[in-house]
C-alpha positions as CSV (number, residue, x, y, z in Angstrom):
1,X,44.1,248.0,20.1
2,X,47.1,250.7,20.5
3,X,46.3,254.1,19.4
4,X,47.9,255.3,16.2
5,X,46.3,258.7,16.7
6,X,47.4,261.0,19.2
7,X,44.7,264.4,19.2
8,X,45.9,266.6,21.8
9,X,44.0,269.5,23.2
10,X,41.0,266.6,22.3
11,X,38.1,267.8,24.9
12,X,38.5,271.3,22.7
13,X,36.0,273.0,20.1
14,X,37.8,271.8,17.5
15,X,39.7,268.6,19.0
16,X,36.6,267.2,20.0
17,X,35.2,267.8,16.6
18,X,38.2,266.2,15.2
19,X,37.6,262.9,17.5
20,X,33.8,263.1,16.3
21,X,35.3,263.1,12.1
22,X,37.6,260.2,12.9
23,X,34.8,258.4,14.5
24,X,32.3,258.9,11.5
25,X,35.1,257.7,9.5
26,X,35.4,254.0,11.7
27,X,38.6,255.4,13.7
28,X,38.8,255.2,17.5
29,X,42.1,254.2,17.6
30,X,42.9,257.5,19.4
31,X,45.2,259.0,22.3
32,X,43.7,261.7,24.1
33,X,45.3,264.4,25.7
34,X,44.1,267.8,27.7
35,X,44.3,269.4,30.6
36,X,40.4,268.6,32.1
37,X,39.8,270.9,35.2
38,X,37.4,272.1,37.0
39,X,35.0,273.0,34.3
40,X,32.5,271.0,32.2
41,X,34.7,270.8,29.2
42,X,35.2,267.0,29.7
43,X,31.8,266.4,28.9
44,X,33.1,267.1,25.0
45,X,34.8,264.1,25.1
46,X,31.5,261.6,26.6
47,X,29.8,260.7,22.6
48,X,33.1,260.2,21.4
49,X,35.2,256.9,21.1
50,X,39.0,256.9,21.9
51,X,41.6,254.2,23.2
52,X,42.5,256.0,25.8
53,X,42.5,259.3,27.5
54,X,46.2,261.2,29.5
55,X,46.6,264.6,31.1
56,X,48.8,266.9,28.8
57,X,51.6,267.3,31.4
58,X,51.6,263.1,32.4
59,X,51.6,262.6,28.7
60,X,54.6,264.5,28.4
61,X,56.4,263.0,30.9
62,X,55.7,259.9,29.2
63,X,56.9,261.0,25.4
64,X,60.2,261.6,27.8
65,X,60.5,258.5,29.8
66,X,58.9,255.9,28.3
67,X,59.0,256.0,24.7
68,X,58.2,252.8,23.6
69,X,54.8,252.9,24.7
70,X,54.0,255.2,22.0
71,X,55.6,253.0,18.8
72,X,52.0,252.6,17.7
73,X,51.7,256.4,16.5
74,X,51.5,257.4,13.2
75,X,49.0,260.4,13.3
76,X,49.6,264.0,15.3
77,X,47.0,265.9,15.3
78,X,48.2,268.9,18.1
79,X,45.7,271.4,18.5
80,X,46.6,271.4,22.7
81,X,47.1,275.1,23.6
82,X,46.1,278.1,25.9
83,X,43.7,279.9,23.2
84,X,42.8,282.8,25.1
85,X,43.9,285.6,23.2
86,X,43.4,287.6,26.5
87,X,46.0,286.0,28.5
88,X,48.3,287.8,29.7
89,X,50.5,285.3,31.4
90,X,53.1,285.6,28.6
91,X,55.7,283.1,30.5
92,X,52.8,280.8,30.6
93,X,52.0,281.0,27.1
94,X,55.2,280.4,25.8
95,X,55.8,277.3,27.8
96,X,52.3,276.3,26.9
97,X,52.3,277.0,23.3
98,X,55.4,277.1,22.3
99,X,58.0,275.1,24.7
100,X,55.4,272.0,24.3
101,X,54.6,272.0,20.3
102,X,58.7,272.1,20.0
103,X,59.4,268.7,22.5
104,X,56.4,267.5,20.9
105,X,57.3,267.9,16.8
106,X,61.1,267.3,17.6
107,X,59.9,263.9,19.2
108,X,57.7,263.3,16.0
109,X,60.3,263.9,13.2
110,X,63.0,261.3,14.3
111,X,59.9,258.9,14.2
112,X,59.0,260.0,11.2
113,X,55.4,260.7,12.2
114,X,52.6,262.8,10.3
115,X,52.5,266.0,12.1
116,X,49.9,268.5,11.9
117,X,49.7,271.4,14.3
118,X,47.4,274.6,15.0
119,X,49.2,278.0,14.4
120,X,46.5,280.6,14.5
121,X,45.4,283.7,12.3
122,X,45.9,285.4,15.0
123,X,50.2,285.2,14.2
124,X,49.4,287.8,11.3
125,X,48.4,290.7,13.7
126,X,46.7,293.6,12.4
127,X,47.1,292.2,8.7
128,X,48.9,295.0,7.4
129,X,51.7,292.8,6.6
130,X,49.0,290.2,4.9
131,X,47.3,287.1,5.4
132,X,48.8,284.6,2.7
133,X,50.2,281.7,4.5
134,X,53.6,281.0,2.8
135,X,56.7,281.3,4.7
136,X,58.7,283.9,3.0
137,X,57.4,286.4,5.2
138,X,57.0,285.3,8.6
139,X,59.7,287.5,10.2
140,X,57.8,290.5,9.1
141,X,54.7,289.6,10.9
142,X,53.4,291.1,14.1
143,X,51.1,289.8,16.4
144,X,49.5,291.8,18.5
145,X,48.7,290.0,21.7
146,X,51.1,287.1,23.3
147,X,48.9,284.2,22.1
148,X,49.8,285.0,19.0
149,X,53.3,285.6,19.6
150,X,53.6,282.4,21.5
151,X,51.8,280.7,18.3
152,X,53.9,282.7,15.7
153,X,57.6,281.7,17.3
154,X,56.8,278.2,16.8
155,X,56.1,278.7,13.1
156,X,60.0,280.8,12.8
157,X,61.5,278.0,15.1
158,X,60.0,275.3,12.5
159,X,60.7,277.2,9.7
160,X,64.3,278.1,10.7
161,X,65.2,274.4,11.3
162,X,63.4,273.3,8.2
163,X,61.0,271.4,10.2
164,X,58.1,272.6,7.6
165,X,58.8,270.7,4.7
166,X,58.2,268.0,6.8
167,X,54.9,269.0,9.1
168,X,51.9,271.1,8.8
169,X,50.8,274.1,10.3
170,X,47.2,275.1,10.4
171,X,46.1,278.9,11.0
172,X,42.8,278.5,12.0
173,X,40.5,281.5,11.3
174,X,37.2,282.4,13.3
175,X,36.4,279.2,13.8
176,X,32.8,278.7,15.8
177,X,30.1,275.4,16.3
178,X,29.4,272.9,18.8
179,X,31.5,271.7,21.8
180,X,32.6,275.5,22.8
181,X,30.5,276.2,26.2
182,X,33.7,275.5,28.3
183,X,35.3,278.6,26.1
184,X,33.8,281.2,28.5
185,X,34.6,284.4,26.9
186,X,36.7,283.0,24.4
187,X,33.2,281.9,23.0
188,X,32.1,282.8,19.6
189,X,29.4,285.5,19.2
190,X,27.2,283.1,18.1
191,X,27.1,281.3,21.4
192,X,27.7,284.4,23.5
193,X,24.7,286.6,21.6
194,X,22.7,283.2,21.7
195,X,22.3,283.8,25.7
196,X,22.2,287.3,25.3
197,X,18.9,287.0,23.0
198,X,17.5,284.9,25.0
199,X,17.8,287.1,28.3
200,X,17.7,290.5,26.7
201,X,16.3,290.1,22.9
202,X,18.7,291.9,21.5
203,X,22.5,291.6,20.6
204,X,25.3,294.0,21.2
205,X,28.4,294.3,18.9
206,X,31.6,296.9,19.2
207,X,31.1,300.2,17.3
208,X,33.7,300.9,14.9
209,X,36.7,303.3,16.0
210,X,37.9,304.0,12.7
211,X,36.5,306.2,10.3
212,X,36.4,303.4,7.3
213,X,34.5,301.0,9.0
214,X,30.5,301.7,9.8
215,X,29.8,299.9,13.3
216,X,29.4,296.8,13.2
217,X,30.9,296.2,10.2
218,X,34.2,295.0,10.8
219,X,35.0,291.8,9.3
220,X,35.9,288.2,10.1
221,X,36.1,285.1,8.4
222,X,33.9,283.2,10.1
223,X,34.5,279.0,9.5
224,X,32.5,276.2,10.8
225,X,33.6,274.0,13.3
226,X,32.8,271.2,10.8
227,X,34.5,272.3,7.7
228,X,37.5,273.3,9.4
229,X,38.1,269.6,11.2
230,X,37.3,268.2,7.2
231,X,40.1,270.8,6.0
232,X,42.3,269.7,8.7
233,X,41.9,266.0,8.0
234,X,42.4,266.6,4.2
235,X,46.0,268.1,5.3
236,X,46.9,265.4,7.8
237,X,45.7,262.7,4.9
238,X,48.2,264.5,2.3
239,X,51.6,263.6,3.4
240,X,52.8,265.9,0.6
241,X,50.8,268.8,2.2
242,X,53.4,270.4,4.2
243,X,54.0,274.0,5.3
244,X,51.8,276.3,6.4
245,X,47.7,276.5,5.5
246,X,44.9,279.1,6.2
247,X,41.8,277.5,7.7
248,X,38.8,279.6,6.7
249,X,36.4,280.1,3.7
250,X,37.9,282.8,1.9
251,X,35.2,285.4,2.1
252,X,34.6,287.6,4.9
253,X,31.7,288.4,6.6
254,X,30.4,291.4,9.2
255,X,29.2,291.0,12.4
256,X,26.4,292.3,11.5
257,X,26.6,289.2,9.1
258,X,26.6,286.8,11.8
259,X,24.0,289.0,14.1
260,X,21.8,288.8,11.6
261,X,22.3,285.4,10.9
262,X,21.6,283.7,14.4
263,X,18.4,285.6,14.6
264,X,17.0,284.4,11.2
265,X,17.7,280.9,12.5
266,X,15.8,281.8,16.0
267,X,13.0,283.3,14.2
268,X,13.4,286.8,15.5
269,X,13.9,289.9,14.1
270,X,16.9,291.4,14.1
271,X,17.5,293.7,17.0
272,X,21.6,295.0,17.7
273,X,23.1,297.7,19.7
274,X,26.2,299.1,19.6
275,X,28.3,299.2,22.2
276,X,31.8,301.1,23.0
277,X,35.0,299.1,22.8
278,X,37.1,298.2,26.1
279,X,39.8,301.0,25.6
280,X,42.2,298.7,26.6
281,X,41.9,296.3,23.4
282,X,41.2,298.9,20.8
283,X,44.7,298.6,19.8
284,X,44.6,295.4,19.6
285,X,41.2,294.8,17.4
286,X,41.3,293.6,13.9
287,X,39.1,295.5,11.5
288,X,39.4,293.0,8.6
289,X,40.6,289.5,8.6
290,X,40.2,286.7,5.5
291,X,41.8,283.8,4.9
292,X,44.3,283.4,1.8
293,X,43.3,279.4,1.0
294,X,45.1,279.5,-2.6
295,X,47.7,277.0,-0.8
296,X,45.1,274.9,0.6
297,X,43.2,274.5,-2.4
298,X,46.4,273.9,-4.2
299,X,46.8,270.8,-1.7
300,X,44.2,269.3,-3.1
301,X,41.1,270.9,-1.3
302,X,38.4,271.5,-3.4
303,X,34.8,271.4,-1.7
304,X,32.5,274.0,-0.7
305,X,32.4,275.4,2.5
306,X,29.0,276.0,4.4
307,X,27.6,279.5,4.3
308,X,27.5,281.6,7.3
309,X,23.6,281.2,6.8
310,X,23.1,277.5,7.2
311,X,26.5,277.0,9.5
312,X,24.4,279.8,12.0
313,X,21.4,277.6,11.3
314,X,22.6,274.3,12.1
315,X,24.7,275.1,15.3
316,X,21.3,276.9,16.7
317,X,19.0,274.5,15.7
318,X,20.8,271.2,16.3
319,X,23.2,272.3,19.2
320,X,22.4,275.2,20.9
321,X,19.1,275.2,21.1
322,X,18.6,271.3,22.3
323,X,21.8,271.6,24.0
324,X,23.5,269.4,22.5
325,X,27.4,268.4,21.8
326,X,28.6,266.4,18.8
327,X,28.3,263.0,18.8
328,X,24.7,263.4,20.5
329,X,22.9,263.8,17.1
């Protein structure tokens, strides 16, 4: 069978859990792409079914030089991409993130083929400029680190050449769960203050910097790994759905939130200390991100997301704990 789903960045927190949807849903009719190295991330991909599996820059080579052996797509799902928001590589990045989604969507529109591709939250910057997801704005916004620059040109080269009436951009919030050990320090907390409970028995967050915020009580909104592959799907099944879309639940949460959260679902009491920021991020941390989803709900999406609670709960006691990766259930 010829794959009519190409998932790129697929061995990825959230590409992996977009394999593992399609595969509850009766789909393995799926093209793989990622750039496996050295670490463990490939063992993301071992539950999962797929037709077939292709290094990111082979794959590429192949949109350019053999076409025809990709008639049988239909489906885009692009979610390949340096995420580290750390990188400082900005030549990298752009080539990366920005240089590939554009040979990639260009290559999809004269084919006529569903695209759908991961933009970030982190394109709005500090938020100062807001957090809605329409494209009027997008030449005010200011990211404030180059993955989110590289992210946020893409979204002004599609809109410019009115590529996003015709494709889908997703800007993926905090999004944390299963399949995201391979992340390093791109982890979530949850995962991160997961190891450092069990080593110290206690969990350290940032204290606050500005006057308005208490520490620990900046905010995020935090999605699960799950609901944001269901919201995704929902957009690549609604051909009408095009544009831009927050990813996230709509209501944020502290990290004291999320602290308190993971140690409920261990059975602990709750026990945090605060530590300094880095100096050199501090002007580059958000105090207060949420997710606008009035354009994804008037797309069509209408179900509940999980609570912070029970997403915590489930990722500890189903994944972390028996360490475990989706598709192992």
């Amino acid at each position: 069978m010829s794959p009519t789903i190409l998932v790129t960045g697929g061995a990825g927190l959230i590409g992996s859990a977009l394999i593992h949807a399609l595969n509850q849903r009766g789909q393995d009719d799926i093209l793989v792409t990622d750039v496996l190295g050295k670490d463990e991330k490939w063992k993301n991909l071992s539950p999962l079914r797929f037709n077939d599996y292709q290094q990111a820059d082979a794959f590429l080579d192949r949109l350019e030089c053999e076409p025809e052996s990709l008639d049988s797509i239909r489906t885009i799902l692009h979610l390949g991409a340096c995420s580290a928001t750390t990188e400082t590589d900005a030549g990298y990045l752009m080539e990366n993130n920005f240089g590939y989604t554009k040979r990639l969507a260009q290559w999809a529109l004269q084919r006529g083929i569903r695209f759908v591709y991961a933009s970030s939250a982190a394109t709005y910057g500090d938020g100062t400029r807001g957090m809605d997801d329409g494209a009027d704005h997008l030449d005010s916004l200011r990211p404030l680190n180059a993955y989110g620059y590289s992210k946020h040109l893409f979204d002004l080269h599609a809109k410019r050449n009115g590529w996003l009436d015709r494709m889908a951009g997703i800007k993926y919030f905090n999004v944390f769960g299963p399949n995201e050990w391979h992340k390093g320090e791109m982890r979530s907390l949850v995962a991160k203050a997961y190891e450092q409970i069990l080593e110290t028995g206690k969990v350290c967050l940032f204290k606050s910097h500005r006057s308005d915020y208490k520490d620990g009580e900046q905010v995020r909104d935090f999605v699960y790994v799950k609901d944001a592959v269901a919201m995704t799907l929902h957009i690549a099944d609604t051909p009408s759905a095009n544009g831009l879309f927050n990813i996230g639940t709509g209501t944020p949460r502290t990290w004291v939130d999320l602290a308190t959260a993971l140690f409920t679902a261990l059975g602990r009491k709750p026990e945090i200390e605060f530590i300094d920021m880095p100096a050199h991020i501090r002007n580059q941390y958000q105090y207060h991100t949420c997710a606008d989803v009035s354009r994804l709900k008037a797309a069509g999406w209408n179900a509940a997301t999980t609570s912070l609670e029970d997403a915590v709960s489930d990722y500890v006691r189903n994944y972390l704990v028996p360490s475990k990766h989706l598709g192992d259930e």
